[in-house]
Backbone and ligand atoms as CSV (ligand in chain L), in Angstrom:
chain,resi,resn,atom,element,x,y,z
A,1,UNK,N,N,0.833,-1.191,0.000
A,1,UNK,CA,C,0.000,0.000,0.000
A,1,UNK,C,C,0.869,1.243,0.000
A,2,UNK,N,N,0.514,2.279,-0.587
A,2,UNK,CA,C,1.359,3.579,-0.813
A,2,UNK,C,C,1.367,4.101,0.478
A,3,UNK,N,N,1.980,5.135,0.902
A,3,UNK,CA,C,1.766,5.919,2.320
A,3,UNK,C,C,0.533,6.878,2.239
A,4,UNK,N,N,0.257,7.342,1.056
A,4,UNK,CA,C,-0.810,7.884,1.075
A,4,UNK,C,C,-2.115,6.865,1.813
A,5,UNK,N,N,-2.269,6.308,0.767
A,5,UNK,CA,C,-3.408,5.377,1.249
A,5,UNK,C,C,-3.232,4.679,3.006
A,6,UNK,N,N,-2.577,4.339,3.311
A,6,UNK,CA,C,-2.058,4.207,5.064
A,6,UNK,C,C,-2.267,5.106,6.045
A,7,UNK,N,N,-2.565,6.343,5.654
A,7,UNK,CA,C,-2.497,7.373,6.492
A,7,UNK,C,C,-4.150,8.347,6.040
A,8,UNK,N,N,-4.162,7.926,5.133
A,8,UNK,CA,C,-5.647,8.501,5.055
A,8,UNK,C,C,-6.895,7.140,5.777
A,9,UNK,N,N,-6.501,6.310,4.823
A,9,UNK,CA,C,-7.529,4.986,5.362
A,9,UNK,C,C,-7.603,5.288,6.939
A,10,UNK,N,N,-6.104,5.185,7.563
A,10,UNK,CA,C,-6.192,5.005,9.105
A,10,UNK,C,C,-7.387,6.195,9.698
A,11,UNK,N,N,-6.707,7.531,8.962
A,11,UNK,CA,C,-7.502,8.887,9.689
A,11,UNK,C,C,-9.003,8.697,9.439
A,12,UNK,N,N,-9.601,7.862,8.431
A,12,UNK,CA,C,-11.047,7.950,7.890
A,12,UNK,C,C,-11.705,6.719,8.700
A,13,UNK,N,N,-10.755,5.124,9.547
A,13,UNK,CA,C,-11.391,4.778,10.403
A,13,UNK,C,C,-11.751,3.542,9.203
A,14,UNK,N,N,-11.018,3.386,7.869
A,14,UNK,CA,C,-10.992,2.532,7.283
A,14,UNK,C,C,-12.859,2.639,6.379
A,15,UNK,N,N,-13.480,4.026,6.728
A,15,UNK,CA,C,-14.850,4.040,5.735
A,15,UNK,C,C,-14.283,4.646,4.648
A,16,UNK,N,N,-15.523,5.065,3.610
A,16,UNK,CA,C,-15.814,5.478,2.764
A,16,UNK,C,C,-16.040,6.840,3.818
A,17,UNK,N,N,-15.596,7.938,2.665
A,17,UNK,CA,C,-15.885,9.149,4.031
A,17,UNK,C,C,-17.217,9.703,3.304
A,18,UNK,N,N,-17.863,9.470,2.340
A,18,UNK,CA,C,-18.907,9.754,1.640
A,18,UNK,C,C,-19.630,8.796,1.894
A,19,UNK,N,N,-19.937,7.702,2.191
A,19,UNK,CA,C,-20.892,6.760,2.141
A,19,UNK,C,C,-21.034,6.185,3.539
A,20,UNK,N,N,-20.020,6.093,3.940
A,20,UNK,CA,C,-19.131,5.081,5.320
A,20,UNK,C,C,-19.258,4.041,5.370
A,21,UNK,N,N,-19.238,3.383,3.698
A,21,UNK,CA,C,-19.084,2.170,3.933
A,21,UNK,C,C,-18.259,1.367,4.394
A,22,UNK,N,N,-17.886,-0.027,5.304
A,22,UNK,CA,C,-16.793,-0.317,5.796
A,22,UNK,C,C,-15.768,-0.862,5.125
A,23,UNK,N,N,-14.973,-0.736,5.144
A,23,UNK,CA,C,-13.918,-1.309,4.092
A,23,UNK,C,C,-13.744,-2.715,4.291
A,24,UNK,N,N,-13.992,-2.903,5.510
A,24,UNK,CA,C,-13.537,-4.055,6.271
A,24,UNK,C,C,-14.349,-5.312,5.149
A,25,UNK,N,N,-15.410,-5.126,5.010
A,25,UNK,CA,C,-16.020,-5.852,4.178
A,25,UNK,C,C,-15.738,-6.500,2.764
A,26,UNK,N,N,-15.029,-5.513,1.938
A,26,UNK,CA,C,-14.931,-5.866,0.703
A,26,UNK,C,C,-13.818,-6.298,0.659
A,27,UNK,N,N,-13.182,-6.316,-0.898
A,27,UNK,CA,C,-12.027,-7.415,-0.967
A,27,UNK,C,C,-11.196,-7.238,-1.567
A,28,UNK,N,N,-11.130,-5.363,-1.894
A,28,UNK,CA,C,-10.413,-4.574,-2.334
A,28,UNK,C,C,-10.092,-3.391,-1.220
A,29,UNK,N,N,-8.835,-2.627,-1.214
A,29,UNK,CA,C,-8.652,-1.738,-0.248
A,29,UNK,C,C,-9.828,-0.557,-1.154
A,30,UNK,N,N,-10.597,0.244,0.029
A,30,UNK,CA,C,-10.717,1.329,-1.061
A,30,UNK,C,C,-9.735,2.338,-1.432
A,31,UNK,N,N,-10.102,3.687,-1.989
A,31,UNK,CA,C,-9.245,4.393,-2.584
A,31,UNK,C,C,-9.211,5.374,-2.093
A,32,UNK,N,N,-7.853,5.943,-2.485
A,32,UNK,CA,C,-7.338,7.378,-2.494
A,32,UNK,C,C,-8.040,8.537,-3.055
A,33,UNK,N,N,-9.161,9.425,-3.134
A,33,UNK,CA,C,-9.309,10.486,-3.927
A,33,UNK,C,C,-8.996,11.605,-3.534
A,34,UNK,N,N,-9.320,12.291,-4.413
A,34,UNK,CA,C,-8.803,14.148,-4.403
A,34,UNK,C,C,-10.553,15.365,-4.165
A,35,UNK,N,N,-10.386,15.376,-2.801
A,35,UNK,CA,C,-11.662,16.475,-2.648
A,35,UNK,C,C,-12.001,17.267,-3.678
A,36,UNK,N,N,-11.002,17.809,-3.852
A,36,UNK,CA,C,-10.570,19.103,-5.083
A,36,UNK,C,C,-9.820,18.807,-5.526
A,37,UNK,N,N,-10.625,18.037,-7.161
A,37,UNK,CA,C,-9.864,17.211,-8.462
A,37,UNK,C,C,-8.289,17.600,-8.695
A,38,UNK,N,N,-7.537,16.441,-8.905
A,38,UNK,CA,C,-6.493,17.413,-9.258
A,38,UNK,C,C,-6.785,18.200,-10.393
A,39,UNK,N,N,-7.825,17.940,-11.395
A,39,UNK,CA,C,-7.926,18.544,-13.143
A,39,UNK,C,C,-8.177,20.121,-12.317
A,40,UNK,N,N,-8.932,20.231,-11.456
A,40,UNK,CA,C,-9.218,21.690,-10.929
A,40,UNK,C,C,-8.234,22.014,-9.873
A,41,UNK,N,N,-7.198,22.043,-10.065
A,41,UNK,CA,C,-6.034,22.291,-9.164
A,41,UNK,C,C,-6.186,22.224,-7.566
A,42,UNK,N,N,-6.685,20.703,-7.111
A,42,UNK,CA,C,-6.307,19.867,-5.790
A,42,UNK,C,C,-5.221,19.655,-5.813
A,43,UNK,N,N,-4.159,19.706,-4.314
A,43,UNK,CA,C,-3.142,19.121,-4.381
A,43,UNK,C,C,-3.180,17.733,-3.869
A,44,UNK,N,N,-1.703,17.614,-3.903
A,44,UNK,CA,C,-1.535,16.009,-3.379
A,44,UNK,C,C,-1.898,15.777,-1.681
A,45,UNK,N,N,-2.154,17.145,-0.830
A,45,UNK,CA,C,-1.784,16.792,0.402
A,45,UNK,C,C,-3.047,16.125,1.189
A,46,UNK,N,N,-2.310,15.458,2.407
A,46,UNK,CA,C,-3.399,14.679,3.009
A,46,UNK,C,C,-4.936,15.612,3.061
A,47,UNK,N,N,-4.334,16.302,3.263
A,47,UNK,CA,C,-5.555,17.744,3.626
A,47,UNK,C,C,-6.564,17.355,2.490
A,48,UNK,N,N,-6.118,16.680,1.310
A,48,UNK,CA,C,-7.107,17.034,0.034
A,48,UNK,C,C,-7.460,15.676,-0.684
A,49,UNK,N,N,-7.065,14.970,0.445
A,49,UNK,CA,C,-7.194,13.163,0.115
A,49,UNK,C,C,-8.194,12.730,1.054
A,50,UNK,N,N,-9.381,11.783,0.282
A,50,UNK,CA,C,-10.285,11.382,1.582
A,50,UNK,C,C,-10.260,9.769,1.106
A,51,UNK,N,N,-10.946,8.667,1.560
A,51,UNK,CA,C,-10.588,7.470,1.352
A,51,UNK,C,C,-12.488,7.366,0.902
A,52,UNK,N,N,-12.381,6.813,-0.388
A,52,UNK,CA,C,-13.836,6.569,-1.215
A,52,UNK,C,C,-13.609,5.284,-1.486
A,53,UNK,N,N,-14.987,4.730,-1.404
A,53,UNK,CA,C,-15.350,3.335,-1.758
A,53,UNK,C,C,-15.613,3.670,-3.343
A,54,UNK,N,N,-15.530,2.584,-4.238
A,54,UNK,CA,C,-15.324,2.520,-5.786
A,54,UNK,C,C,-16.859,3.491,-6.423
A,55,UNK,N,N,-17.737,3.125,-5.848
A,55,UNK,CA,C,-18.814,3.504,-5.988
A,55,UNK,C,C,-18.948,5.320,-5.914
A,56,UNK,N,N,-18.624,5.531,-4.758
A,56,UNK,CA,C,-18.968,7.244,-4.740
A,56,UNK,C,C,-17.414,7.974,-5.449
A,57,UNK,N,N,-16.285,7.319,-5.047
A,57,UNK,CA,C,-15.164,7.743,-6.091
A,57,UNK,C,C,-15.736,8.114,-7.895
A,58,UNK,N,N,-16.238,6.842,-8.112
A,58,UNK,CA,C,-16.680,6.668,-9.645
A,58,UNK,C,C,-18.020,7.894,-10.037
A,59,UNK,N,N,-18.560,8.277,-9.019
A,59,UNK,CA,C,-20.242,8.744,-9.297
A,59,UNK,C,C,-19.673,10.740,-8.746
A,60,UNK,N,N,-18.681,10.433,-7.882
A,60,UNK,CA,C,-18.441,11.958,-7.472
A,60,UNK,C,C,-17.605,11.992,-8.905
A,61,UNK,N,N,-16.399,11.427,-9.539
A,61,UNK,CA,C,-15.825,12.013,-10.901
A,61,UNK,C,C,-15.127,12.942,-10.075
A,62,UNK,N,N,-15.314,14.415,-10.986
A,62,UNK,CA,C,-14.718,15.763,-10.644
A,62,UNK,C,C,-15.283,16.577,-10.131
A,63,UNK,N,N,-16.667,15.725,-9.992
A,63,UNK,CA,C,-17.514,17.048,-9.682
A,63,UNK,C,C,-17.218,17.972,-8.237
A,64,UNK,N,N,-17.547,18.804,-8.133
A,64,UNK,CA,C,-17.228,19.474,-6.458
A,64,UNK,C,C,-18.493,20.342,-6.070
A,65,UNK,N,N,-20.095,20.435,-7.163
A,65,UNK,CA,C,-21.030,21.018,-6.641
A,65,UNK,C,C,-22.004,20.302,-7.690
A,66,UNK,N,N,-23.363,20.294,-7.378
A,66,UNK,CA,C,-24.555,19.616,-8.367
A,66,UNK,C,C,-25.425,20.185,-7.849
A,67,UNK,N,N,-26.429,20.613,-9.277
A,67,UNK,CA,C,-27.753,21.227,-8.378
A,67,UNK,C,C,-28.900,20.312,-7.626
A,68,UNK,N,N,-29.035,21.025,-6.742
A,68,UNK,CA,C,-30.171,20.846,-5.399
A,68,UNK,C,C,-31.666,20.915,-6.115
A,69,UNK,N,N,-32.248,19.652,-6.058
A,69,UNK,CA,C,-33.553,19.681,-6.693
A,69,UNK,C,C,-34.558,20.276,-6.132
A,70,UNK,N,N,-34.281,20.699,-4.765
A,70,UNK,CA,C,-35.167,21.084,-3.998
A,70,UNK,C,C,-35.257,22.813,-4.234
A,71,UNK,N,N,-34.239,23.119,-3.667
A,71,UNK,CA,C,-33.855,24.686,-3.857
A,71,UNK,C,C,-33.687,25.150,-5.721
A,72,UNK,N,N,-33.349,24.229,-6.304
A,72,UNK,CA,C,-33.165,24.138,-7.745
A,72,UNK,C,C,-31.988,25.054,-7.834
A,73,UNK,N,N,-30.877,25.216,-6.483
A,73,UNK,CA,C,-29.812,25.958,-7.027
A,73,UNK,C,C,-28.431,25.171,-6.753
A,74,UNK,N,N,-27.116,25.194,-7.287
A,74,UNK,CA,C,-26.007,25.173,-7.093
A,74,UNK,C,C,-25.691,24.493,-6.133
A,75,UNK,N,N,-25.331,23.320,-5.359
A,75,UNK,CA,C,-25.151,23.305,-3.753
A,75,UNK,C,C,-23.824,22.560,-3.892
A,76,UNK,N,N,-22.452,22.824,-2.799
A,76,UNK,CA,C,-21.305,22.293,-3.203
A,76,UNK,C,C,-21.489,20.661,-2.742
A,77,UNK,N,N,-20.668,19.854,-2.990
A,77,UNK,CA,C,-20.915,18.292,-2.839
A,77,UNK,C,C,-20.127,18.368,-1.300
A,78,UNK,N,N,-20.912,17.571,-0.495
A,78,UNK,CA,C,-19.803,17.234,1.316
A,78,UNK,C,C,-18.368,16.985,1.046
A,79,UNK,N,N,-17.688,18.175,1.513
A,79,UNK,CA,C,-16.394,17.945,1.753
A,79,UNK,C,C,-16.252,17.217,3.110
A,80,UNK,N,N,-15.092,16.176,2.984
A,80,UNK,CA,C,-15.395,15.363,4.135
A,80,UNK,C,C,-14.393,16.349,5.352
A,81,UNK,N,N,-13.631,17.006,5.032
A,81,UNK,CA,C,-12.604,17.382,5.738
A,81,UNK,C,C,-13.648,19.134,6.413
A,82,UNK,N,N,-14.227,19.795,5.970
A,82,UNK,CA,C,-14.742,20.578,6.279
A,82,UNK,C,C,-16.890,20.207,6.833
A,83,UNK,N,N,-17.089,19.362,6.380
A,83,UNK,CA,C,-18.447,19.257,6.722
A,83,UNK,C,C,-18.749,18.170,7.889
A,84,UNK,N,N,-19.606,17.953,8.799
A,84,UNK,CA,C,-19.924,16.726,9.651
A,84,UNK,C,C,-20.880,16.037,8.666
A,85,UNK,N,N,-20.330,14.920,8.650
A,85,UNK,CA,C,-21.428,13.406,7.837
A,85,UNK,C,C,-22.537,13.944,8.894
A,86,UNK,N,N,-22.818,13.490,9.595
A,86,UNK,CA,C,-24.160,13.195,10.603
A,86,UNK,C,C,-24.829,14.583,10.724
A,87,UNK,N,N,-24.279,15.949,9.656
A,87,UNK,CA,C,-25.059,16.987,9.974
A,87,UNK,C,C,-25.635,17.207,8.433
A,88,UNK,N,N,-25.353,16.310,7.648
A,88,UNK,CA,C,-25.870,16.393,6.510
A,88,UNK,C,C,-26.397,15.286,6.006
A,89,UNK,N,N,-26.140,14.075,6.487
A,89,UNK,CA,C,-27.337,12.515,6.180
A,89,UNK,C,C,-27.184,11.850,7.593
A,90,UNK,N,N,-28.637,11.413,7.071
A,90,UNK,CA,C,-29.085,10.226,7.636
A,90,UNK,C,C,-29.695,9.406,7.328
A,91,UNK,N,N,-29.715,8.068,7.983
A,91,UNK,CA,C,-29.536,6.901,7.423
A,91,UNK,C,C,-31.016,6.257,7.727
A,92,UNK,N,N,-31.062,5.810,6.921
A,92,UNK,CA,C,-33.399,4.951,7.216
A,92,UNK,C,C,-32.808,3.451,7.200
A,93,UNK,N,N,-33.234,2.740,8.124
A,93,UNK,CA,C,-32.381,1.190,8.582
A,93,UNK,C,C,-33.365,0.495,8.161
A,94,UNK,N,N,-34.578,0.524,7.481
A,94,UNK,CA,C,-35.172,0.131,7.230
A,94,UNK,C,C,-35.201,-0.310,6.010
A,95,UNK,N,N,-34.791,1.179,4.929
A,95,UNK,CA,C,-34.779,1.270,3.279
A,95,UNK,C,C,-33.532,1.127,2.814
A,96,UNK,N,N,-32.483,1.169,4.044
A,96,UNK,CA,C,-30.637,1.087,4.064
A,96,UNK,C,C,-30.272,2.406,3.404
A,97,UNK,N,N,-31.495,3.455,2.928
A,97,UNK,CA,C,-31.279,4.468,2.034
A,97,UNK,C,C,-30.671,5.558,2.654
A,98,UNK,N,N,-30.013,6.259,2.471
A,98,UNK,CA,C,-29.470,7.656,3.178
A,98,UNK,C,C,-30.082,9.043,2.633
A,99,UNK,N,N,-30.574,9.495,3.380
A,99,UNK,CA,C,-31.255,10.954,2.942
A,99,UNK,C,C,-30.216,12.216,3.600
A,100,UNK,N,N,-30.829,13.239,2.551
A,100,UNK,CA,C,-30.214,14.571,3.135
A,100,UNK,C,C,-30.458,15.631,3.587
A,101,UNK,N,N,-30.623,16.174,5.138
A,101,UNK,CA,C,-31.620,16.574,5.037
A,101,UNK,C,C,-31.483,18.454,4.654
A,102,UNK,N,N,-30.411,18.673,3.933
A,102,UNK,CA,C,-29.617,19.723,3.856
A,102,UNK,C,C,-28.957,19.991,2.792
A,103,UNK,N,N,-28.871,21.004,1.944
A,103,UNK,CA,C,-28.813,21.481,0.224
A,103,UNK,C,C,-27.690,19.786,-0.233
A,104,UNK,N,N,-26.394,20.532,1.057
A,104,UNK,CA,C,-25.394,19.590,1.049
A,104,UNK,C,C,-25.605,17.896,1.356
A,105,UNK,N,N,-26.180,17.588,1.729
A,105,UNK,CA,C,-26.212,16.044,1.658
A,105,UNK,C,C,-27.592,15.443,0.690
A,106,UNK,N,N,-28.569,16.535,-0.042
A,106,UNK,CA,C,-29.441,16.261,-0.851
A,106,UNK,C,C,-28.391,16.376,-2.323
A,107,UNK,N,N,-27.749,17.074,-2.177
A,107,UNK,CA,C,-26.852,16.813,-3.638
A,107,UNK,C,C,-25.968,15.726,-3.387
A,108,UNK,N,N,-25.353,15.480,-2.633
A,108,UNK,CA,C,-24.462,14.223,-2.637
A,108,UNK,C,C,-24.860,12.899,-2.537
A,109,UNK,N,N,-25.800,12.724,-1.913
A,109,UNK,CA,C,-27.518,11.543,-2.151
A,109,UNK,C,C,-27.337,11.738,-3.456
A,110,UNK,N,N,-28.070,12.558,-4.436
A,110,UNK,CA,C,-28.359,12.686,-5.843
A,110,UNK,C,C,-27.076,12.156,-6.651
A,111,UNK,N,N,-26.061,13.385,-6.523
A,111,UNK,CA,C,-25.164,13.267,-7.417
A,111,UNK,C,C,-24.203,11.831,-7.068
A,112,UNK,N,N,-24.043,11.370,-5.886
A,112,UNK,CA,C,-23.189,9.865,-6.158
A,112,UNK,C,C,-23.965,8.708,-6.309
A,113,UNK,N,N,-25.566,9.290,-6.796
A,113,UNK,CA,C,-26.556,8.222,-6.773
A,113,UNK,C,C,-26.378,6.915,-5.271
A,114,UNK,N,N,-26.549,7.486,-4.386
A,114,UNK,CA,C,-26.191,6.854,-3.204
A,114,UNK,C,C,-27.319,5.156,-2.700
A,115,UNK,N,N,-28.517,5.910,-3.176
A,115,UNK,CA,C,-29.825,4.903,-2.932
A,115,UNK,C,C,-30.159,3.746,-4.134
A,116,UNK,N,N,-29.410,3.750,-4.937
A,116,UNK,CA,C,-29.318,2.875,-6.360
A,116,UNK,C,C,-29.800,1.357,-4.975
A,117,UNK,N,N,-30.498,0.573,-6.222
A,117,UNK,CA,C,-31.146,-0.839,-5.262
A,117,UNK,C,C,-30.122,-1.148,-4.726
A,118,UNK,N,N,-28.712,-1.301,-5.463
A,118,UNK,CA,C,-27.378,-2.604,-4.962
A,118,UNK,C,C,-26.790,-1.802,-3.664
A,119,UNK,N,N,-26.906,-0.590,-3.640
A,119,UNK,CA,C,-26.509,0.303,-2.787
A,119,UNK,C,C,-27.057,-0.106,-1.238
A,120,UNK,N,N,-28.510,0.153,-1.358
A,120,UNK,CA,C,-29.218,-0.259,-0.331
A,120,UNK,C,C,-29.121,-1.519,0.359
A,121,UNK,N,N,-29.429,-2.641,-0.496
A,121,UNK,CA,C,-29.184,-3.842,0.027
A,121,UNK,C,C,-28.032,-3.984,0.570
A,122,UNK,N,N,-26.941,-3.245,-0.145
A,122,UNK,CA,C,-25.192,-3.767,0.793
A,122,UNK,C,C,-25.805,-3.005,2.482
A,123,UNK,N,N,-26.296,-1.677,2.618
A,123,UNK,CA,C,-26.401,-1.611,3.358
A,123,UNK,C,C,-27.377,-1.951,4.264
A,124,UNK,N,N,-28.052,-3.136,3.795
A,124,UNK,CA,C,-29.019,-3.579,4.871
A,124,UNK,C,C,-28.538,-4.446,5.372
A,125,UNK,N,N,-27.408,-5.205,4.618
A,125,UNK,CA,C,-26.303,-6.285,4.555
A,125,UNK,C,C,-25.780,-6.057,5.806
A,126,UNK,N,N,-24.873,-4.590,5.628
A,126,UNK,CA,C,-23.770,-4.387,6.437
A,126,UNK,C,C,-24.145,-3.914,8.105
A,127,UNK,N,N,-25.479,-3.839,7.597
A,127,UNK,CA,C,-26.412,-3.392,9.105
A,127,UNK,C,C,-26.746,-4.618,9.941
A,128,UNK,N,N,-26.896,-5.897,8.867
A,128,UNK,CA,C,-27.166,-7.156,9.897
A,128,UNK,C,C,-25.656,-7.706,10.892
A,129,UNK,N,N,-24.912,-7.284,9.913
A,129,UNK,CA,C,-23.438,-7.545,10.341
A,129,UNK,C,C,-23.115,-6.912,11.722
A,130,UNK,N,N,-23.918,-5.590,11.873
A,130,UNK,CA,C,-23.532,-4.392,12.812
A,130,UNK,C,C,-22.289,-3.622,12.443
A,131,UNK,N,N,-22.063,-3.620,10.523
A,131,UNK,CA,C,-20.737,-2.880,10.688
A,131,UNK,C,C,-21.522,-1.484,9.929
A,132,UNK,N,N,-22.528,-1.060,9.765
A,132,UNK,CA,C,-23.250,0.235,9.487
A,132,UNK,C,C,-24.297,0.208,10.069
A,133,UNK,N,N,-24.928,1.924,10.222
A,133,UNK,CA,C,-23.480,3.323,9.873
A,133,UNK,C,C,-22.442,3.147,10.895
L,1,ZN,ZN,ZN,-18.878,5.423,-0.536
């Protein structure tokens, strides 16, 4: 494993810092991304590295804002390093679905397509396990 990935995984507690899914589960390490793409001049530093499961890595892309269907305006996507998870979703243990209840976690629901069926079920999965949220 690179040092990057060692030192972010550790600080993120081994989740997805967008989803929180557990890593522990799957059968790949997850990944390294860039809050602020490098294409939009992110740097390399830990500061700007969060640890994403394949899924919200692949569905966030570059993006760094998507519009809010609700407000119908602009809203930036959860930075994990500046925003609290638990002040922008929450989780229905029932539907495994995550809602948002805030510009910021209604665009990041939307834009990493978070509630997709396969989505849910892992997390109804990972809820019988007791390893989510
Ligand atoms: Zn994720």
């Amino acid at each position: 494993m690179s040092k990057p990935y060692a030192a972010v995984a550790e600080r993120a507690g081994h989740r997805c810092e967008y989803c929180r899914a557990p890593e522990v589960i799957f059968n790949l390490p997850f990944e390294v991304e860039h809050i602020v793409p490098s294409s939009r001049g992110g740097s390399d530093e830990e500061s700007n590295l969060a640890l994403a499961c394949r899924a919200c890595n692949l569905f966030k892309s570059d993006r760094q804002h998507a519009k809010d269907e609700v407000t119908e305006e602009v809203a930036p996507l959860f930075h994990p390093r500046l925003d609290v998870w638990n002040e922008h979703f929450q989780v229905d243990r029932d539907e495994g679905s995550i809602r948002g209840p805030t510009a910021i976690g209604r665009v990041a629901v939307a834009a990493l397509q978070r509630n997709r069926d396969v989505q849910r079920i892992a997390r109804i999965s990972w809820m019988k396990l007791q390893l989510y949220p």
